[in-house]
LORO-141596 format. One record per atom (N, C-alpha, C): residue in one letter; chain; x, z, y negated; atom name. Coordinates in steps of 0.05 Angstrom, whole numbers, plus 5000, padded with zeros to 4 digits. Layout:
LORO-141596
+------+-----+------+------+-------+------+
! type ! mol ! east !   up ! north ! atom !
+------+-----+------+------+-------+------+
!    A !   A !    X !    Z !     Y !   CA !
...
+------+-----+------+------+-------+------+
END
This chain:
LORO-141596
+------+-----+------+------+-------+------+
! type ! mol ! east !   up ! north ! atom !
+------+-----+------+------+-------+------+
!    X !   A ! 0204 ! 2568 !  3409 !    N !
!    X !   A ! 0225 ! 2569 !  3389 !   CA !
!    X !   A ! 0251 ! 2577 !  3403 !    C !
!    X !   A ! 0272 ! 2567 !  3387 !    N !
!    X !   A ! 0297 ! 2571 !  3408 !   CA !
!    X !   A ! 0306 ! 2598 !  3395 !    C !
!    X !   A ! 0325 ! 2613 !  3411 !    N !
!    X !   A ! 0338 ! 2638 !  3407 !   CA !
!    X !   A ! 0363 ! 2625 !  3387 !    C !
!    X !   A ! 0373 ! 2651 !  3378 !    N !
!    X !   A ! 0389 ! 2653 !  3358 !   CA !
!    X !   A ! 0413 ! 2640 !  3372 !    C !
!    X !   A ! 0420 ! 2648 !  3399 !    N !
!    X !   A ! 0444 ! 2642 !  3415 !   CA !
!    X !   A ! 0445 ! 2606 !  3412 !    C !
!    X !   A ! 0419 ! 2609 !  3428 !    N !
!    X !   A ! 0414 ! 2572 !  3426 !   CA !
!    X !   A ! 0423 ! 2555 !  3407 !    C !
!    X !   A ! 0411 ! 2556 !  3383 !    N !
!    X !   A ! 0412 ! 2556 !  3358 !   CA !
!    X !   A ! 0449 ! 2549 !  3354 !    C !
!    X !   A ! 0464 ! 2573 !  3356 !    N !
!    X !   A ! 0491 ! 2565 !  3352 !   CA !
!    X !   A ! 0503 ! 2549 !  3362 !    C !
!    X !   A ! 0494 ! 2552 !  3397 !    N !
!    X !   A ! 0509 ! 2526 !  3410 !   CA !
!    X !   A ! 0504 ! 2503 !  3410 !    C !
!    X !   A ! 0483 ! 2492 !  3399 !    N !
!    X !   A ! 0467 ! 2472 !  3393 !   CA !
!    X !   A ! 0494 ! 2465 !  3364 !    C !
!    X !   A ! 0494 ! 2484 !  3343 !    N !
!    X !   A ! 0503 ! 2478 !  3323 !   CA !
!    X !   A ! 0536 ! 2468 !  3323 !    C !
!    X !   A ! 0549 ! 2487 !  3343 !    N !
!    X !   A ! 0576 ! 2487 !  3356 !   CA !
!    X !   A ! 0581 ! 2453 !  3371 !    C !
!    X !   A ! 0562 ! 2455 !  3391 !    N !
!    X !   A ! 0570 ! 2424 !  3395 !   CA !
!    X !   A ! 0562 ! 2410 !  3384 !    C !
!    X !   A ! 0544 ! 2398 !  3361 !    N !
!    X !   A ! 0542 ! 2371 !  3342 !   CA !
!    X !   A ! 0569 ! 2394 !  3316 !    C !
!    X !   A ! 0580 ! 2406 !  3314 !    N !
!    X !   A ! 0602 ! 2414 !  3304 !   CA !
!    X !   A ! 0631 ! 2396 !  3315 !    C !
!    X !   A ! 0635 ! 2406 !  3340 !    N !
!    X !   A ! 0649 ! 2398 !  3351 !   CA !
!    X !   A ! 0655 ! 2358 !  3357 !    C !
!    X !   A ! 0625 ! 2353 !  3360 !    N !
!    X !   A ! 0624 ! 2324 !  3362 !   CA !
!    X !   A ! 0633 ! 2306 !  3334 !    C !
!    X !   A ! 0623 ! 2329 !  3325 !    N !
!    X !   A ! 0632 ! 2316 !  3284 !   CA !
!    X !   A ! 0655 ! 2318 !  3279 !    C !
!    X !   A ! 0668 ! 2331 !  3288 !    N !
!    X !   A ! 0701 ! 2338 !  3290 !   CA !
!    X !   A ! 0720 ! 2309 !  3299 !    C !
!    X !   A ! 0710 ! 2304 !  3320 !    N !
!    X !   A ! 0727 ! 2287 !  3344 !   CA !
!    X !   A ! 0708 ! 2265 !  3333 !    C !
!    X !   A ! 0691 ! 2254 !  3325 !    N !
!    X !   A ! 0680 ! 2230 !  3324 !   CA !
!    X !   A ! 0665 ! 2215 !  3337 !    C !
!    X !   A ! 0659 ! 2226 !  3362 !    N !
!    X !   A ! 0639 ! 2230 !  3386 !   CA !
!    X !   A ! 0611 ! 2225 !  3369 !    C !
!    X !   A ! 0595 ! 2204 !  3381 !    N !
!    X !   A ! 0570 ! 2205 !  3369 !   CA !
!    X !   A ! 0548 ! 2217 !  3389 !    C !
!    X !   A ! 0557 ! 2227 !  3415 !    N !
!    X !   A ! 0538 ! 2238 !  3437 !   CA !
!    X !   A ! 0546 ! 2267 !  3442 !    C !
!    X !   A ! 0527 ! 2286 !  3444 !    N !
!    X !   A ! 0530 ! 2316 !  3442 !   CA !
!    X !   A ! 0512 ! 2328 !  3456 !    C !
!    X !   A ! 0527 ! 2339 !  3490 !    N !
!    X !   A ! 0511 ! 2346 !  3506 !   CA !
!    X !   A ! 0512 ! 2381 !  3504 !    C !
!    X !   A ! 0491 ! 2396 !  3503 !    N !
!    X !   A ! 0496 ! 2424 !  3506 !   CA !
!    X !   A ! 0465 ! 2430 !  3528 !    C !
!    X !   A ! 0466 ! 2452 !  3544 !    N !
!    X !   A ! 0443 ! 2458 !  3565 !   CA !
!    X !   A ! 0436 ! 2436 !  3574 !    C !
!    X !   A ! 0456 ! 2424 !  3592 !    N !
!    X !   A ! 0440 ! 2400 !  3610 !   CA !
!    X !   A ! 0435 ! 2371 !  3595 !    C !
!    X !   A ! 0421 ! 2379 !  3564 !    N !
!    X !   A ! 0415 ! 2356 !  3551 !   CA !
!    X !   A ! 0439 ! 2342 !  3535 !    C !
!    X !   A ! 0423 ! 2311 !  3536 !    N !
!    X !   A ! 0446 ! 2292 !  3517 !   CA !
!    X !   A ! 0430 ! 2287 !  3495 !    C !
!    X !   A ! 0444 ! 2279 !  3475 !    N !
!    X !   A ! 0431 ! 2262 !  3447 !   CA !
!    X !   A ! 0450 ! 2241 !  3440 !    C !
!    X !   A ! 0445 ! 2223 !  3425 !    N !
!    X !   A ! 0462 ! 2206 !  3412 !   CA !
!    X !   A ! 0453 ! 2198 !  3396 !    C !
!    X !   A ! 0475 ! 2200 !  3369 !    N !
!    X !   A ! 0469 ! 2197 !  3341 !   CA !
!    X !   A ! 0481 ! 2174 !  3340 !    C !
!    X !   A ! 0467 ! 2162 !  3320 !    N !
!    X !   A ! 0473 ! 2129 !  3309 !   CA !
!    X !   A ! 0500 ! 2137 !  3292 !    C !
!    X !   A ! 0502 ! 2148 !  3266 !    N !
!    X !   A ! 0524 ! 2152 !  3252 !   CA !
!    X !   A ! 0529 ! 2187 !  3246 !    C !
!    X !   A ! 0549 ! 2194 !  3233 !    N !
!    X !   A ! 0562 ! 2211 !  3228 !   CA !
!    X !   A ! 0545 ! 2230 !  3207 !    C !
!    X !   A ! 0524 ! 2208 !  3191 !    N !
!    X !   A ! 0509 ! 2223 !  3167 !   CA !
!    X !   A ! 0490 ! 2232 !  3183 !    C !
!    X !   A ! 0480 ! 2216 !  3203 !    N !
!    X !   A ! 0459 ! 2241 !  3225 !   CA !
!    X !   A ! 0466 ! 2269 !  3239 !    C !
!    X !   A ! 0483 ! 2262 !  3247 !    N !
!    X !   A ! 0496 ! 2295 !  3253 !   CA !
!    X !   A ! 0506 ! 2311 !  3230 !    C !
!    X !   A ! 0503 ! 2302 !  3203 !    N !
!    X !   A ! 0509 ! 2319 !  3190 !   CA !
!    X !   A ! 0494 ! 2330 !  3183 !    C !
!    X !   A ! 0467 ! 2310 !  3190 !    N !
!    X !   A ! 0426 ! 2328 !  3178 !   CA !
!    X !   A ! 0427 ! 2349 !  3194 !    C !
!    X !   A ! 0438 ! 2333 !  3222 !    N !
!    X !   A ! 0427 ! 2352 !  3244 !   CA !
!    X !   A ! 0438 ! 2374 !  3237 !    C !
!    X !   A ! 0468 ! 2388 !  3231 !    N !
!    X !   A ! 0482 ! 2403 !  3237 !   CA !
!    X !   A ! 0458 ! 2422 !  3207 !    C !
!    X !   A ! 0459 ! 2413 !  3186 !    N !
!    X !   A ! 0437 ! 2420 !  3159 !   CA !
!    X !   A ! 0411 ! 2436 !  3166 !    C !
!    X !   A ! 0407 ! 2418 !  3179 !    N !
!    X !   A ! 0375 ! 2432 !  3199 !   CA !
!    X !   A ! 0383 ! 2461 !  3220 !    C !
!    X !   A ! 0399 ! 2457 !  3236 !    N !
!    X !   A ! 0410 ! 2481 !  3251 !   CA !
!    X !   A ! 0415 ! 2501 !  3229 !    C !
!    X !   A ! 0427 ! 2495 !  3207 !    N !
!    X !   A ! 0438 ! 2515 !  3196 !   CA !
!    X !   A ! 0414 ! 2526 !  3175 !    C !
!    X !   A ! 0387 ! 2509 !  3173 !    N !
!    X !   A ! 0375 ! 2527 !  3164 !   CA !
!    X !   A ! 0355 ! 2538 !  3176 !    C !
!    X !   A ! 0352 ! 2532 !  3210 !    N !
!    X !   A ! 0344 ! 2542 !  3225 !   CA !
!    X !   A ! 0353 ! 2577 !  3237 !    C !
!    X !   A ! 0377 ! 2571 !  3230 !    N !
!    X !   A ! 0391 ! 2594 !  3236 !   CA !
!    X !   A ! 0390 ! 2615 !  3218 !    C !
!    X !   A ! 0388 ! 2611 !  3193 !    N !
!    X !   A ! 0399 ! 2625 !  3169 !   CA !
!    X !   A ! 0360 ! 2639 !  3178 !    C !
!    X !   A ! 0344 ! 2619 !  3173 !    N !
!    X !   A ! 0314 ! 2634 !  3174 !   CA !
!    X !   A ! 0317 ! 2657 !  3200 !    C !
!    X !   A ! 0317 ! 2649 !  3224 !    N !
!    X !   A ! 0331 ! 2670 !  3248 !   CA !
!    X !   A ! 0344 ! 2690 !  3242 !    C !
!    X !   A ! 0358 ! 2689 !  3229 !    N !
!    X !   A ! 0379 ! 2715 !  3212 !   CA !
!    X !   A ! 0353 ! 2727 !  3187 !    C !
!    X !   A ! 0340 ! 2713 !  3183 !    N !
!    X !   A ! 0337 ! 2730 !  3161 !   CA !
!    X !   A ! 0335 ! 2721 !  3131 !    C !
!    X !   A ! 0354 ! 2698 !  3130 !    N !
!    X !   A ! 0367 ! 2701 !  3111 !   CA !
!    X !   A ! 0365 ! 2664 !  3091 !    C !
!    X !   A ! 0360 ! 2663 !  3069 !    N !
!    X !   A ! 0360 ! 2633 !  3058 !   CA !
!    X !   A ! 0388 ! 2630 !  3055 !    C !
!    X !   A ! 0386 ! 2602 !  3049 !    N !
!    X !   A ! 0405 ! 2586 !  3043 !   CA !
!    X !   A ! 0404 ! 2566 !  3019 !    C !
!    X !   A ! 0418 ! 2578 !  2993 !    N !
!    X !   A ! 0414 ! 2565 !  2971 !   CA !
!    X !   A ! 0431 ! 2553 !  2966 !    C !
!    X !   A ! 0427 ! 2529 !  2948 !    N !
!    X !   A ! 0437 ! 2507 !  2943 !   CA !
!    X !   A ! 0437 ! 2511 !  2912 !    C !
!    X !   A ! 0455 ! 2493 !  2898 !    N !
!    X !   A ! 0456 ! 2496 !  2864 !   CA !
!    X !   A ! 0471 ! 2464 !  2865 !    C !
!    X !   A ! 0451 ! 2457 !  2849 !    N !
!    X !   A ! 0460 ! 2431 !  2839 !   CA !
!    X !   A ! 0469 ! 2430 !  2804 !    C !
!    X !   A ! 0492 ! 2431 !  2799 !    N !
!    X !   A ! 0489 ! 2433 !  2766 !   CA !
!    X !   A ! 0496 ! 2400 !  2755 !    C !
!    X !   A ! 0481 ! 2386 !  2742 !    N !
!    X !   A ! 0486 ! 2357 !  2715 !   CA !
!    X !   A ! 0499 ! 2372 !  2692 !    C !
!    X !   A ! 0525 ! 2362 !  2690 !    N !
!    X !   A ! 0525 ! 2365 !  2664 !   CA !
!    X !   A ! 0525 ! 2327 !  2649 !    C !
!    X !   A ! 0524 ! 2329 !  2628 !    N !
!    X !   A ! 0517 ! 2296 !  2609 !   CA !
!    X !   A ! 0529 ! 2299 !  2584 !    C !
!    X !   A ! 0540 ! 2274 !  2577 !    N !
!    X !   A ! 0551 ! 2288 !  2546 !   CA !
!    X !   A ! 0533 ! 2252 !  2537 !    C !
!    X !   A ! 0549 ! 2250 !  2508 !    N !
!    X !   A ! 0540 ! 2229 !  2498 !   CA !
!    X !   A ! 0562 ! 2205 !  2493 !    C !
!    X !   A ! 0580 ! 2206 !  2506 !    N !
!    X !   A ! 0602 ! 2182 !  2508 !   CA !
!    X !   A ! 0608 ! 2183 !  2485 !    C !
!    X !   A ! 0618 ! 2197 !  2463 !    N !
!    X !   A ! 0627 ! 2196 !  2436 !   CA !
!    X !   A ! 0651 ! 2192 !  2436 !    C !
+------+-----+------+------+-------+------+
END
């Protein structure tokens, strides 16, 4: 399992690549390449709940519908 450090810089550069538009994001030696922009945005999703568990800590989400009746 990667360290908490890891974890950020991993998160920092598909950060950074999402920034500039860059679909390839090298950190420790390694490369990756993402097809589109919605993949690095899982990815960056996944880090961050990888991290938040590392910390300790969840990460909640709230989805609210509201609906009326078109009157």
């Amino acid at each position: 399992m990667a360290t908490l450090a890891e974890l950020r810089t991993r998160r920092d550069a598909l950060a950074a690549a999402r920034a500039s538009g860059v679909a390839r994001v090298s950190y420790d030696g390694k490369t990756v390449d993402y097809r589109s922009l919605a993949e690095i945005d899982r990815a960056i999703e996944a880090l961050d709940r990888e991290i938040a568990a590392a910390e300790g800590r969840r990460i909640v989400r709230h989805l609210r519908v509201t609906t009326t009746k078109g009157l």
